[in-house]
Residue frames as a rotation matrix with the C-alpha (Angstrom) as fourth column:
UNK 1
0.798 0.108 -0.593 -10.83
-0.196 0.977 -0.085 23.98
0.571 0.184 0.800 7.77
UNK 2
-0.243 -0.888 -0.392 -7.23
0.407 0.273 -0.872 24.16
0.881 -0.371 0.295 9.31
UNK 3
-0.674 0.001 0.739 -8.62
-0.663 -0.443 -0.604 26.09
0.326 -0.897 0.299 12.47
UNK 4
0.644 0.746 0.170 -11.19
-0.698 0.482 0.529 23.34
0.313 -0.459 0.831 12.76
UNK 5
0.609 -0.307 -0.731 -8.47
0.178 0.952 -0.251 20.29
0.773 0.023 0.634 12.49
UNK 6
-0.467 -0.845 0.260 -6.17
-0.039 -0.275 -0.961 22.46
0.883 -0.459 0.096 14.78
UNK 7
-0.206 0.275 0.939 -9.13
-0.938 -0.330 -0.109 22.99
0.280 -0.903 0.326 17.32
UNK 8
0.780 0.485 -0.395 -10.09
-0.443 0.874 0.198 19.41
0.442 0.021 0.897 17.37
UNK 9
0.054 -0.937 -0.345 -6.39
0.325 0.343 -0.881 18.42
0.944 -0.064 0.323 17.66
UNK 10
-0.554 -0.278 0.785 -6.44
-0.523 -0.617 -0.588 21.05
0.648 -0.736 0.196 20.95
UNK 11
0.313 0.748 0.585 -9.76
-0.850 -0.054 0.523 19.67
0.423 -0.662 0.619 22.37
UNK 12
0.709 -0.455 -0.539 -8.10
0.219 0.869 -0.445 15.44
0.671 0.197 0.715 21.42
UNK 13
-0.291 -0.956 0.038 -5.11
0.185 -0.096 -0.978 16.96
0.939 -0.278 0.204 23.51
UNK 14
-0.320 0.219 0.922 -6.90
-0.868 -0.459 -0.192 18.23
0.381 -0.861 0.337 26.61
UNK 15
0.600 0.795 -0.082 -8.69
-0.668 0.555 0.495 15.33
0.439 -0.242 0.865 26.83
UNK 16
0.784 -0.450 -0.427 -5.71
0.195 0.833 -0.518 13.51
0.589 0.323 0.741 26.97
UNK 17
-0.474 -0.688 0.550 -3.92
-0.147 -0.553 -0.820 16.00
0.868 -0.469 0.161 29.68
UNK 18
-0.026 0.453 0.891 -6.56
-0.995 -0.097 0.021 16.34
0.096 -0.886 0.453 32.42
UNK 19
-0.962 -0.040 0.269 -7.36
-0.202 0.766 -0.611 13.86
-0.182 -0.642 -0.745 35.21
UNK 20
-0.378 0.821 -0.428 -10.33
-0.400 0.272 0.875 11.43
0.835 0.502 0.226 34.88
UNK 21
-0.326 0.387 0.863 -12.59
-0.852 0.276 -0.445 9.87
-0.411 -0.880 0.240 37.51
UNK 22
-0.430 0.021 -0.903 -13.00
-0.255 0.956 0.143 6.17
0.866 0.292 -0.405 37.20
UNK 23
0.105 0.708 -0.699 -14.45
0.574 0.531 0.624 4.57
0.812 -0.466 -0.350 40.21
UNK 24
0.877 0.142 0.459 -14.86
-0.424 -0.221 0.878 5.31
0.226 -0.965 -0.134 44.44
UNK 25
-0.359 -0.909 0.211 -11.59
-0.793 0.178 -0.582 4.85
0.492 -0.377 -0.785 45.93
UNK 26
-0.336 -0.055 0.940 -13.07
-0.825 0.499 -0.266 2.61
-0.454 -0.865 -0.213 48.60
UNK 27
0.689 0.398 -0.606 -13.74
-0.719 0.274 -0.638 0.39
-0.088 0.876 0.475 45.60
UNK 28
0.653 -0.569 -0.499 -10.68
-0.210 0.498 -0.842 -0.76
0.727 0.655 0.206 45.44
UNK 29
0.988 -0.003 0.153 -9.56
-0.131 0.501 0.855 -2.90
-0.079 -0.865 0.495 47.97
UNK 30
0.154 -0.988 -0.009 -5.45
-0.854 -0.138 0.502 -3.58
-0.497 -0.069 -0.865 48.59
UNK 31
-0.674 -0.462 0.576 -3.81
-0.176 0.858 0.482 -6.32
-0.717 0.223 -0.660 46.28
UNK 32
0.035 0.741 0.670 -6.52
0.443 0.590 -0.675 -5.98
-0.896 0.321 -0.307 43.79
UNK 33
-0.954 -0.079 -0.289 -6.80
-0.188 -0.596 0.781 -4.63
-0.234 0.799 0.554 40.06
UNK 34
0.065 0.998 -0.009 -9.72
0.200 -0.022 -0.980 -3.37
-0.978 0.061 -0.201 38.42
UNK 35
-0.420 -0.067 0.905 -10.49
0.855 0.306 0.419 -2.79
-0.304 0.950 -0.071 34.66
UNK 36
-0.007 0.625 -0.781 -11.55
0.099 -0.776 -0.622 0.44
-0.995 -0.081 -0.056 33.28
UNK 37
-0.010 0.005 1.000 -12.84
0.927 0.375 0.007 1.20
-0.375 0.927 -0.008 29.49
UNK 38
-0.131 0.502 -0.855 -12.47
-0.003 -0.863 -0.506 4.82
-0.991 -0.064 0.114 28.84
UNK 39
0.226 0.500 0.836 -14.86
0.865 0.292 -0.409 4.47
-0.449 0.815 -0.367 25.64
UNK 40
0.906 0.112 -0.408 -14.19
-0.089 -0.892 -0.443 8.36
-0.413 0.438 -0.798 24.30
UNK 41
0.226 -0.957 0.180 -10.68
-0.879 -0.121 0.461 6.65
-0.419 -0.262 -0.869 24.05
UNK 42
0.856 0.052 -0.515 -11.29
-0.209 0.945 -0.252 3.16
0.473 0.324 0.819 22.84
UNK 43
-0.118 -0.991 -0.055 -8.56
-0.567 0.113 -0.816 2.24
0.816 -0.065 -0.575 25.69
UNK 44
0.764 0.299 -0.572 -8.47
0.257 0.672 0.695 -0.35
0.592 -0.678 0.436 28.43
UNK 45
-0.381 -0.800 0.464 -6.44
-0.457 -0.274 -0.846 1.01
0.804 -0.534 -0.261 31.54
UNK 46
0.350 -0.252 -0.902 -6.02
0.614 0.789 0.018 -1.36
0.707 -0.560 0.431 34.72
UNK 47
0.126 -0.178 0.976 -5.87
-0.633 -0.772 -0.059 0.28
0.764 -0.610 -0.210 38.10
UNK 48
0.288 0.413 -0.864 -4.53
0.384 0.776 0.500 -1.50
0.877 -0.476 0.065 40.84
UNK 49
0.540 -0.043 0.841 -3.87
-0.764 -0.443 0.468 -0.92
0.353 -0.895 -0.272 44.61
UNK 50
0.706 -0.288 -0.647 -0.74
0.410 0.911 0.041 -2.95
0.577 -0.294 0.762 45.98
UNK 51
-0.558 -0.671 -0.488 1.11
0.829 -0.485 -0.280 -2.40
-0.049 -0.561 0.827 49.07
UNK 52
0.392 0.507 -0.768 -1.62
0.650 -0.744 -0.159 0.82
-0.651 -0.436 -0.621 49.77
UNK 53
-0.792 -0.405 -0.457 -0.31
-0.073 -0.680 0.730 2.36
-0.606 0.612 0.509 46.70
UNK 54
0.813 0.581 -0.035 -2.69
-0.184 0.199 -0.963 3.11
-0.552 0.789 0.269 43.16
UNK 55
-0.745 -0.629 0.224 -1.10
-0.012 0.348 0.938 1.99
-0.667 0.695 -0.267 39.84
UNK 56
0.463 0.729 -0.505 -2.36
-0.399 -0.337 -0.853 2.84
-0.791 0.596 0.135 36.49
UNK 57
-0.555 -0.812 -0.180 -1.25
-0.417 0.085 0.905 0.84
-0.720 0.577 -0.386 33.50
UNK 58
-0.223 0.453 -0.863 -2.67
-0.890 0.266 0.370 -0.79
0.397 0.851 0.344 29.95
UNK 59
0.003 0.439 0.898 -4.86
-0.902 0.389 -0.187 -3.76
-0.431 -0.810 0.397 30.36
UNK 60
0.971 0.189 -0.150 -3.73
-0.241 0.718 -0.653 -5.56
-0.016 0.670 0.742 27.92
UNK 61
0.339 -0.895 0.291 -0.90
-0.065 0.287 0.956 -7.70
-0.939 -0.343 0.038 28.16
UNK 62
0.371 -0.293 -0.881 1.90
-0.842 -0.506 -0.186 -6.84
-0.391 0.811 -0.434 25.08
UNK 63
-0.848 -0.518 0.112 2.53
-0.189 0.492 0.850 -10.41
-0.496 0.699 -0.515 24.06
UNK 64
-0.721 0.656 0.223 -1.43
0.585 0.404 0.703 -11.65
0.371 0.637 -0.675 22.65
UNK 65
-0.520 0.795 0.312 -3.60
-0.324 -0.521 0.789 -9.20
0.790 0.310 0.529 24.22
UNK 66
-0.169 0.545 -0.821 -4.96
0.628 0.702 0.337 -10.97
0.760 -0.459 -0.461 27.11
UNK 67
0.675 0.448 0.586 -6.70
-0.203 -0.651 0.732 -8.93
0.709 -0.613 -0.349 30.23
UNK 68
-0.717 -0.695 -0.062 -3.91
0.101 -0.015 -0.995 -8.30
0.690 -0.719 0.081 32.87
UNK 69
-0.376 0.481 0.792 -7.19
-0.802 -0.597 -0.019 -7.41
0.464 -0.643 0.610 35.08
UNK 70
0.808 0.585 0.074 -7.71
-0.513 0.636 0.576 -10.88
0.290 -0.504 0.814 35.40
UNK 71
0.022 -0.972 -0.233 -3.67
-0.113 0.229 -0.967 -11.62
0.993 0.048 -0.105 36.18
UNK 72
0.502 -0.342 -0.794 -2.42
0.858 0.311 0.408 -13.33
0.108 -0.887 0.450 39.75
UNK 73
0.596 0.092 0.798 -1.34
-0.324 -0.882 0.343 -9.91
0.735 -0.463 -0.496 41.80
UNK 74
0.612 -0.533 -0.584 1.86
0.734 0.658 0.169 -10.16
0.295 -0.532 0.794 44.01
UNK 75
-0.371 -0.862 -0.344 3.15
0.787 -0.489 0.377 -7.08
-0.493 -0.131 0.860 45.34
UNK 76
0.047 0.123 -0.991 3.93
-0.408 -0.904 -0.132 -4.95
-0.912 0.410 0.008 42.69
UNK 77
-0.719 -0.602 -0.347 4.21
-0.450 0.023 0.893 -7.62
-0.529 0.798 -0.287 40.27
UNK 78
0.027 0.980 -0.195 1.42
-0.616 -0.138 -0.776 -8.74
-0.787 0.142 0.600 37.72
UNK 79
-0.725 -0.281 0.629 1.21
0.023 0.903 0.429 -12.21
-0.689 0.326 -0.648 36.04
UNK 80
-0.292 0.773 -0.563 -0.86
-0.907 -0.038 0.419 -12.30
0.303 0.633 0.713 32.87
UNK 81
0.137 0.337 0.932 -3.18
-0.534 0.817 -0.217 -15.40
-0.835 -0.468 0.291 33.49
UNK 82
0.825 0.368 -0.429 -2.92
-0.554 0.377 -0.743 -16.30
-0.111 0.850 0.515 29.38
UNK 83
0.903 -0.303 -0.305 0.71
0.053 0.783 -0.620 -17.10
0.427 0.544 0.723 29.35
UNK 84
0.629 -0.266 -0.731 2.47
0.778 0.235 0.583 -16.08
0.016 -0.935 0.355 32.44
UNK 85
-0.273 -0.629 0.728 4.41
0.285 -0.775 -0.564 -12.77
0.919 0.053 0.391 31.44
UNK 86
0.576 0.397 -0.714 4.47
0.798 -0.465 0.384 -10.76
-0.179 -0.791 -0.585 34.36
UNK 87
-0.001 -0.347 0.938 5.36
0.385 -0.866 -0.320 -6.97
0.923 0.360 0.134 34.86
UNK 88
-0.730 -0.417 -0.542 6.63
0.684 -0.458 -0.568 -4.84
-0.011 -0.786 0.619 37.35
UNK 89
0.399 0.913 0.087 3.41
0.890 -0.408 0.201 -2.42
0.220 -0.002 -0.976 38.02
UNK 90
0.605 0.001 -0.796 5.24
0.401 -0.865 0.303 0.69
-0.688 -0.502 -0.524 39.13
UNK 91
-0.384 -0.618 -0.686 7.43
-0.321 -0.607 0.727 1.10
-0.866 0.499 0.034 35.91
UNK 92
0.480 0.306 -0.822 5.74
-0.837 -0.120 -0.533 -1.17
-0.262 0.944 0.199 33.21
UNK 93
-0.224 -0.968 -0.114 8.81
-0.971 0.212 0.114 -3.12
-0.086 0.136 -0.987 33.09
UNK 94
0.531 -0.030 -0.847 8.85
-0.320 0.918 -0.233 -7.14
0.784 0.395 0.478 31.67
UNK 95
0.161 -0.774 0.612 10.55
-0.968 -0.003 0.252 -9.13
-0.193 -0.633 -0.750 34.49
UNK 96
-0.610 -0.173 0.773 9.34
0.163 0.928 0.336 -12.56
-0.775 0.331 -0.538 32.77
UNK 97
-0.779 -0.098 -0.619 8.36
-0.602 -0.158 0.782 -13.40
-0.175 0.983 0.064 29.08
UNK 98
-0.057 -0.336 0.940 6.99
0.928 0.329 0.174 -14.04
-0.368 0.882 0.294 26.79
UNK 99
0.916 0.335 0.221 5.70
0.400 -0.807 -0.435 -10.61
0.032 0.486 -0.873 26.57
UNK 100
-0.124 -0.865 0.486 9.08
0.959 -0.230 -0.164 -8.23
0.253 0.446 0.859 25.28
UNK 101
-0.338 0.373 0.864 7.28
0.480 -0.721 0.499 -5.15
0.810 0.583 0.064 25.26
UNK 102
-0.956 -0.214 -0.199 6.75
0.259 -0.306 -0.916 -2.78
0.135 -0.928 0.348 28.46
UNK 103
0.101 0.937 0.335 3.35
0.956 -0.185 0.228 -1.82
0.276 0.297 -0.914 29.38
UNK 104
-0.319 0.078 0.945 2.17
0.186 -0.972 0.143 2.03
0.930 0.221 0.295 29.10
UNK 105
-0.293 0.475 -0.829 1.75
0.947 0.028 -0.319 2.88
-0.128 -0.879 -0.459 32.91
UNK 106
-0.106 0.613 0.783 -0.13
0.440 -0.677 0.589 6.28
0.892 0.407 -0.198 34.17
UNK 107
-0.816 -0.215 0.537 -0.24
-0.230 -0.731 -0.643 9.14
0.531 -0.648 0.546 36.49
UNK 108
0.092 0.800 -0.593 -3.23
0.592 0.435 0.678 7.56
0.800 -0.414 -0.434 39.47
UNK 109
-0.728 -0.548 0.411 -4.17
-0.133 -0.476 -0.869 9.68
0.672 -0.688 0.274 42.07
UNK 110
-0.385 0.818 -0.428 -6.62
0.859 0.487 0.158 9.62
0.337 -0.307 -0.890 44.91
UNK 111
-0.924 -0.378 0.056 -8.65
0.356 -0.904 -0.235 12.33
0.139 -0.197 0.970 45.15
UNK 112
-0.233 0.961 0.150 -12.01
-0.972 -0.232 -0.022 13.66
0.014 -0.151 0.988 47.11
UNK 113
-0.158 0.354 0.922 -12.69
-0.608 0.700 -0.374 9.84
-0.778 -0.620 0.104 47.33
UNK 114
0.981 0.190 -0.036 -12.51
-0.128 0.501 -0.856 9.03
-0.145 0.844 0.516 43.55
UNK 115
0.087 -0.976 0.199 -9.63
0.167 0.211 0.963 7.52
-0.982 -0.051 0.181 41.60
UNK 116
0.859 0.337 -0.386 -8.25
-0.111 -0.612 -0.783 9.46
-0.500 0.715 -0.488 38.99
UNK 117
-0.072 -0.893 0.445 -5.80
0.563 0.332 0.757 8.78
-0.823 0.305 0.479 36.27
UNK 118
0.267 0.149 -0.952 -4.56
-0.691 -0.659 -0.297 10.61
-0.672 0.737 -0.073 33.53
UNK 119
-0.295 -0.350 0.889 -3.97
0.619 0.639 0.457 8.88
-0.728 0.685 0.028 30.20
């Protein structure tokens, strides 16, 4: 029983170490965010491309919950569309309220033509 909960706990961890494939790079166009569900996860992560860079971060916005994937893109900086928080995309970071609460960002890489993030 304790070598099952321990492997499970190992497999729950790997899953959570390795890189994932989410979409074609050429998918994602500059200045734009996409939505991803990774269902084995029950997690919403938010890739975007600004300034020719990737960015990986939580799609939900930390004051009510609202899709940042559908948020007003500037830069690096990401307005929620529900009630105007915005975040800095390359650290997480609040720069306007209401939201308090940083968002969870993620390793994004491009690779072989897909875009991969760990989470």
């Amino acid at each position: 029983m304790a070598l099952e909960r321990c492997q499970e706990g190992m497999k729950q961890m790997a899953t959570t170490i390795a890189f994932r494939a989410l979409d074609d790079a050429g998918k994602l166009p500059d200045n734009y965010v996409n939505p991803y569900y990774l269902e084995d996860l029950k997690h919403r992560v938010s890739v975007a491309r600004a300034e020719g860079k990737l960015y990986a971060f939580d799609d939900l916005c930390k004051h009510e919950g609202c899709p940042l994937s559908s948020g007003l893109l500037t830069g690096t900086t990401l307005m929620c569309q529900c009630h105007g928080s915005k975040y800095d995309i390359t650290s997480g970071a609040v720069l306007r309220g209401p939201a308090t609460e940083p968002l969870a960002t993620y390793e994004v890489r491009e690779q072989d033509g897909k875009i991969q993030v760990r989470v």
